[in-house]
Structure formats: structure tokens, C-alpha cells
N, C-alpha and C positions, 0 to 999 in steps of 0.2 A: 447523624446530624442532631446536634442539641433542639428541643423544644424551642420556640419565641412566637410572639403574636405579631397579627399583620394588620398594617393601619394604613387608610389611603384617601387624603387629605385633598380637599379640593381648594383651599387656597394656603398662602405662603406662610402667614401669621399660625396657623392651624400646623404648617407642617415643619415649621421651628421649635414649635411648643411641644411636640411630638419627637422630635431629633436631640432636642435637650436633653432629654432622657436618659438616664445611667443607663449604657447598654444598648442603647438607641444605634441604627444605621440609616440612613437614606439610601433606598431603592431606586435608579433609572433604569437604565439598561439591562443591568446585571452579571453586564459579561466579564466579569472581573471579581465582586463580592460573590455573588453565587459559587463557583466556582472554589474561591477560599474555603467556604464554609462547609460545600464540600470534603477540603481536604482535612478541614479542622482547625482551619489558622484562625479565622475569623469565629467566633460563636455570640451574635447579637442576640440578646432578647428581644427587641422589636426592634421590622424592617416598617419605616415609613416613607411606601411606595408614592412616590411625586411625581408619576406621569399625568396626575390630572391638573395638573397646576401650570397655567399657561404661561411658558418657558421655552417655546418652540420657534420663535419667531428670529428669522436676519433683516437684519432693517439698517440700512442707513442712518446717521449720525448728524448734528446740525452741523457737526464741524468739517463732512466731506469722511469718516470713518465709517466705521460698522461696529453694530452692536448685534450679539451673537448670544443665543439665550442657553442655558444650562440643558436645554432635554430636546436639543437639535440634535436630530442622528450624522451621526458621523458622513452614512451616505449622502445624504441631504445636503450636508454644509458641501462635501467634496463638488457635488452637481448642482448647489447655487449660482445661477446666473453671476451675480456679482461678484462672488466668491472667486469663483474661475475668471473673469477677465480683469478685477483689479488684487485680486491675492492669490493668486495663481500655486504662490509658493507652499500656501496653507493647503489646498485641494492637492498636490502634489504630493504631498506630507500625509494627508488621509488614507489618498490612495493606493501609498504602499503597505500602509496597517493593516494585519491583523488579516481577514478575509471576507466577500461582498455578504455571507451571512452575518459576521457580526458588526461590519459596519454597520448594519440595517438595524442590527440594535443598540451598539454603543453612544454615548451620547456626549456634547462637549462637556460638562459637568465631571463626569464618570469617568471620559480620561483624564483629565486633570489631576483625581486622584486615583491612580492605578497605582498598585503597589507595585512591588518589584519582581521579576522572575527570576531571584537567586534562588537556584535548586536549595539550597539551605533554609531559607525562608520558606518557601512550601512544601517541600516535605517535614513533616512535624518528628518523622524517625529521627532528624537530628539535631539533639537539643542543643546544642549553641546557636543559637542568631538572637543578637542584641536587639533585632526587629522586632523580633516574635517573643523571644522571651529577655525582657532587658536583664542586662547584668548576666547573662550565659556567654559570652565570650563571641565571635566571628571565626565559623569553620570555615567557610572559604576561604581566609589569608592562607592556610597548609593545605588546601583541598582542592577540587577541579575547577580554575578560577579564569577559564576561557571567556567569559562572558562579563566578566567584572568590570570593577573602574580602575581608570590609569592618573584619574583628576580629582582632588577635592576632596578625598576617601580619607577616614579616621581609620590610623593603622596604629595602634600598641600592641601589638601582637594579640593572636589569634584566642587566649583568654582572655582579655582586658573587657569589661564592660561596656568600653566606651566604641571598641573597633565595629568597623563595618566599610566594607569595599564594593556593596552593591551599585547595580544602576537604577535609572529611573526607565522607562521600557518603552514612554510613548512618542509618536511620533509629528503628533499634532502640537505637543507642547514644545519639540524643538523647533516648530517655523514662528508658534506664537513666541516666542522668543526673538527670535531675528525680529520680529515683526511690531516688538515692542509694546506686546499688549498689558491688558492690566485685568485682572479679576475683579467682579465685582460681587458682593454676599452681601445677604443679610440678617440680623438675629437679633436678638431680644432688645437691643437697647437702636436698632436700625440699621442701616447700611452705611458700607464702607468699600473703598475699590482698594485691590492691592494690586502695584505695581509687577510684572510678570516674573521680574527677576530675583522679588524677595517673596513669591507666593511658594515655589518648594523653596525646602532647606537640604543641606550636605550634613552629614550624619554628626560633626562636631563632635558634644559629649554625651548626647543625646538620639542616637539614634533610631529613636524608635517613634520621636517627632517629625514626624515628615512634612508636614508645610507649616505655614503663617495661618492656616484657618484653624479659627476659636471651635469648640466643642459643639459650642451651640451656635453654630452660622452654618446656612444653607449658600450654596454655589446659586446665584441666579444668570449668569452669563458672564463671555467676555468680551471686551472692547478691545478695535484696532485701531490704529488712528488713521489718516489718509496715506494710501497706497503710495511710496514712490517706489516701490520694485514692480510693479504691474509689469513692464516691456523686458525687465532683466533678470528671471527669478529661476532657480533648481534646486531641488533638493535628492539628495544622491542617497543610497542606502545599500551600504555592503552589509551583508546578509550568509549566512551557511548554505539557504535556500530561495529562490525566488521569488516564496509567497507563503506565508502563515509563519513566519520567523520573525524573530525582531533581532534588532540592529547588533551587528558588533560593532559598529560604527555610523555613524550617521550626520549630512550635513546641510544646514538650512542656510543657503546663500541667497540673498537680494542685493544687486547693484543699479544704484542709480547713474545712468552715465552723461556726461556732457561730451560729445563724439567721441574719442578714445580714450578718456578721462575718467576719471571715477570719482563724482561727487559727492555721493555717500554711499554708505553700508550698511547690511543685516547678515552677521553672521554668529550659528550656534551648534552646537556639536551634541549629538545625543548617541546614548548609548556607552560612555565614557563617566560617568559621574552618578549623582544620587542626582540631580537634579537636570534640566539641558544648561549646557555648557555654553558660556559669553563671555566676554571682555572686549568693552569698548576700545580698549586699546589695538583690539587687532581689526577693528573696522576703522579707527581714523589712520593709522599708519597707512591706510591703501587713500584716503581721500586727496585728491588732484597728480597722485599717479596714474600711469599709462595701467591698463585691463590688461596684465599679462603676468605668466608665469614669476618673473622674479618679483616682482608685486604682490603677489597671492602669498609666494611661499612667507613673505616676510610678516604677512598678518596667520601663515600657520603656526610659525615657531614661536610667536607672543599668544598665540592661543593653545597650544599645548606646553607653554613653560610649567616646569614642574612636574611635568607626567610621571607617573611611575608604575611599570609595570610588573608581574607576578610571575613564576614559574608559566602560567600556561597564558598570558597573554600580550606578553612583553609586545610582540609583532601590532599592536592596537597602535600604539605609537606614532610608528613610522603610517601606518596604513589610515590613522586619522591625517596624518600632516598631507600625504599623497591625495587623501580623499577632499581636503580642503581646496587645493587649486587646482582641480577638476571640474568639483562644483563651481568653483568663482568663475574659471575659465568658461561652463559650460551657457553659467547666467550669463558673463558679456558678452556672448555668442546669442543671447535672444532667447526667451520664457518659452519650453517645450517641455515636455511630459520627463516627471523624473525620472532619473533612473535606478534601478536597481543591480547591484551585482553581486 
């Protein structure tokens, strides 16, 4: 592990001024950065640790929302009172993440920006990833590419500067998705909220820019607005294994119903793309249709137009489209505990 100094800033102006920094990283959790740096991916000169900075709070909203602070642990938010009886589908989404030791340290902030688990991407033995090293080309386009995307992936073949077929890993960001939240940061010149759906990006020509956050902007929370999936919410997550695996597919479903009717939708795909996976077009095609299978499928196949899949993943396809009216099916059936399979 490379040398860097360690700074730990007890208010927010103090820990931007510190993150600005050439080389600068911001420390919560750490169950994601550590780990890199470990491997060698990451190498900061200073970490500026911001668990003292008060960012830990969920609080309701004047408008009937919630606002949800940067360095809530994961556990926490899943086991928020409010959390679980008006967003059910977010708690759902935590609680298949990852495992209850690093829930306990991971933080909403931290997931947000979680890199990717493309074996290419960490391990450093192999020099092409346009993430890690831009302009080396994407081995996994010709290499073990089970885990990859089937959506939204820059493909020039596997030397091109530009390629890259990774996913995004976390599971909290595909319900904040459905969920329509927005990020909010701050930094030198003050705050600004971003919309949930333009805060990551897809790898474009540029792969190695992973979100809309500026260099010198700290994550201070995120906002949801008010609950309509409270009574109709699941989120589904096929998996290798049951627990400490992340998704080969994954699905953040809310419906709002008017007796068998479907008045509105939240729905988003992860584990499929660089970023979680939306199009409003496949939530209004289901609105004032009947809650049933040929209704679902029709907002699965507008939500995976385009798919394309790799030697070793092609089956992500069919088994997102399957995994979509299962979830929809399982929410108009009534808000229980997600599933895994």
C-alpha cells in the first residue's frame, strides 16, 4: 500500500477543502475504498475521513419525503422505522446487500459511489480496463464476461479506449432509482441536487468518469420524495449465492394500485449496466392496465430493448425479462420481504 496522510474534519466546509485536493479521497465506511487500495487500484495521498461531520440523520421532508444523510449506515437506514413502512422497497434493496458486518459499516454516500466488481477492474495483473487505466482497451469484451452488462455498455472491441461492459454493483441505488430520488452535494462554490437518473453515467467515450459528481463536491445525502409504493413494493435479486454475492440481475419494482389497476410505476434493473437501469417508458405503458403478467411483460421488453449479450452472458437477457414480471407480479400482490434467488 502506497504512503498518504489521514485528515478528519469535523465540519463540511473544512472536509471539501480537504477533498479538493490532488489525490484527495473521502473516507466513510470504507468498505469499498479500502479494499481497492488494498488491491492497488486505488492509490490516494490523503484520505479525508468524514465520519465526524453530521450526516447521519433520516428526517422527513416539508413536502411528505425524506431526506437521508451521506454517513447513515446502511443497517440503519434498512431498520428505519420510516424507511420500512413508507419505502419498504429501499430497506428491501439493503437488505440483500453485501453482508450484516458490512452493512454496519457501509454508508448511503459510499454506496453511491461503489466502483465496479469487474474482475478486470481489480485485479491490476490485467492491464486493460479503460477504468483503471484509460486508453488500455476492455478484457472482458473476449474474457469471463458472466457478470457483465447486457445494456448501455460502450463496445468497440476489446482494444478500443473507449469500451467498457462493466456493471454498476449496488443495490440500494437500484430502488433509489424506482424511487426517483435525487442527490444532493456540496463544494466550493455551494450545493446543488442531482437528479438520480443523471448522477451515475454509462461508460459513453469516457469510461473511466463514473458519475455527474464534480471533483471537489462531497455527497451530503439523498432525497425521496413521498412514498406512493409503500402497500406495493419488491425487489427481487438473482444471485450465484444467497448472501455476500451481488446481482447478475436485479429488480426494483413499486406499484401504485387503484383496485386492479396500476396507477403508477417505479421500475429499475441492476446489475445489467454501468449505472441502475430505467426508462420511463416501461413504467407508463403498465399505467391504467390490469396488475398481471401480459402487462409486466410489456413494460419488460421496453425495458430491455437493446440488450446485448456476451459469450458468457447472453442468458442475463431472458432472465432480466423473467425477473421483471415476477417482481411487478410479486408488488401487486402486496409489500413483503424481498427475494432472493
Amino acid at each position: 500500500m502506497n504512503a498518504f496522510s489521514y485528515e478528519r474534519p469535523v465540519a463540511p466546509d473544512k472536509a471539501i477543502r480537504s477533498g479538493s485536493a490532488r489525490g484527495a479521497k473521502f473516507l466513510a465506511g470504507g468498505t469499498n475504498l479500502v479494499d481497492l487500495m488494498k488491491y492497488g487500484v486505488e492509490s490516494p495521498t490523503t484520505l479525508v475521513d468524514i465520519n465526524q461531520l453530521e450526516l447521519a440523520q433520516v428526517i422527513n421532508t416539508a413536502d411528505g419525503g425524506v431526506a437521508i444523510g451521506a454517513l447513515v449506515r446502511n443497517s440503519d437506514l434498512a431498520d428505519h422505522t420510516l424507511i420500512k413502512s413508507q419505502y419498504s422497497l429501499l430497506s428491501q434493496a439493503l437488505l440483500s446487500g453485501a453482508s450484516p458486518q458490512l452493512r454496519n459499516m457501509a454508508t448511503t454516500g459510499g454506496n453511491l459511489l461503489q466502483r465496479t466488481r469487474c474482475y478486470y477492474f481489480t485485479d491490476v495483473t490485467f492491464p486493460a480496463c479503460n477504468k483503471r487505466v484509460p486508453g488500455s482497451g476492455c478484457a472482458a469484451i473476449k474474457g469471463y464476461n458472466r457478470i457483465h452488462a447486457i445494456l448501455g455498455q460502450t463496445d468497440k472491441g476489446s482494444t478500443s479506449g473507449e469500451s467498457c461492459i462493466a456493471t454498476h454493483p449496488s443495490d440500494m441505488c437500484v430502488a433509489m432509482a424506482a424511487l426517483d430520488g435525487k442527490v444532493e452535494v456540496e463544494g466550493p462554490k455551494g450545493g446543488r441536487t442531482i437528479p438520480f437518473a443523471e448522477f451515475h453515467r454509462l461508460a459513453g467515450t469516457t469510461p473511466w468518469v463514473e458519475t455527474a459528481l464534480r471533483s471537489d463536491e462531497l455527497i451530503v445525502g439523498v432525497t425521496l420524495p413521498p412514498s406512493k409504493f409503500s402497500k406495493n413494493a419488491y425487489y427481487l435479486k438473482a444471485r450465484d449465492r444467497n448472501s455476500y454475492a451481488f446481482a447478475l440481475i436485479s429488480v426494483a419494482a413499486g406499484l401504485e394500485m387503484d383496485g386492479d389497476h396500476i396507477r403508477s410505476a417505479g421500475l429499475a434493473l441492476g446489475g445489467v449496466a454501468l449505472k441502475p437501469w430505467r426508462k420511463v417508458e416501461a413504467e407508463k405503458v403498465m399505467v391504467g392496465k390490469p396488475a398481471r403478467a401480459e402487462t409486466f411483460m410489456l413494460a419488460a421488453d421496453i425495458l430491455l430493448q437493446g440488450a446485448k449479450g456476451y459469450e458468457h452472458n447472453t442468458f442475463k437477457i431472458e432472465l432480466a425479462k423473467q425477473g421483471v414480471v415476477r417482481a411487478l407480479t410479486l408488488a401487486s400482490q402486496g409489500t413483503s420481504e424481498g427475494v432472493q434467488a
